[in-house]
N, C-alpha and C positions, 0 to 999 in steps of 0.2 A: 167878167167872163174868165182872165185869167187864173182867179183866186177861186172859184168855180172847180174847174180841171185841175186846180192844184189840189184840190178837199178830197175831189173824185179820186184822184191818184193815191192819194194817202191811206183811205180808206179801203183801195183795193187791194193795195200792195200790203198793207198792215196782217191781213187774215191769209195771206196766199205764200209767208215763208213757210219753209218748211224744216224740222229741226231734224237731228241726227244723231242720237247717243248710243254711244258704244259702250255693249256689256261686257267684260272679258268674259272668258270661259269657267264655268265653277260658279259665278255669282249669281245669285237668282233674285229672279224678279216677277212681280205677283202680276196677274191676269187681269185688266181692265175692264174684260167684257168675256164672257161666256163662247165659247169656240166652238159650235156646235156639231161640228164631225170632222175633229180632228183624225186624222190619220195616225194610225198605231200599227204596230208589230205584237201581237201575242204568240206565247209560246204553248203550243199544245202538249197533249199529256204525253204524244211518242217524240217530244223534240221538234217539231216544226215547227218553223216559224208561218204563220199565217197573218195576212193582213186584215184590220178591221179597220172599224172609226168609233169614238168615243166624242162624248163632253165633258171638255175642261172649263172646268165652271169658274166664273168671274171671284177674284179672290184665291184663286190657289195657286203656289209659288212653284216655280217651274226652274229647276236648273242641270246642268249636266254634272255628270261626275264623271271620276274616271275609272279605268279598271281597281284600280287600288280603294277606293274610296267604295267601289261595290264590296270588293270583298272583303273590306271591312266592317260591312252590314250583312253580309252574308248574303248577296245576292248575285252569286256567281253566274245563275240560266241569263243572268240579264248580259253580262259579259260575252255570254256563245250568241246572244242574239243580236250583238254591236256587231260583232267580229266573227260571220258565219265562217270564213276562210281557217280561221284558228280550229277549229274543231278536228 
């Protein structure tokens, strides 16, 4: 019986940790499974910011930048829509 509740134990506790990885910021990492109404910010054609929802589909790679890193793509509207304050 004790060897019993010792297998029981094992086998519950084996599937029930739970792990923790830390991404820093800037590094990106690919979608597992499909997100199906994520929450977004788009930028309308007089400058507002409106909120929608999107799918981020499984497979594509998601990471932050920064202001610098926009505007060295050229995507400065994205910078006024981080930082509505700065405008």
């Amino acid at each position: 019986m004790k060897s019993i509740c010792i297998i029981l134990a094992l086998l519950f506790l084996s599937g029930c940790a739970v792990r923790t990885i830390y991404v820093q910021e800037g590094e990106a990492v690919m979608l597992r499974e499909t997100i199906k109404k994520a929450k977004v910010w788009i930028k309308a054609e007089n400058g507002d910011k409106i909120p929608g929802s999107m799918p981020l589909q499984e497979g594509w790679f998601v990471m932050s930048l920064s202001d610098d890193e926009l505007r060295e793509m050229g995507l400065e509207d994205l910078i006024e829509l981080r930082n509505p304050q700065n405008n």
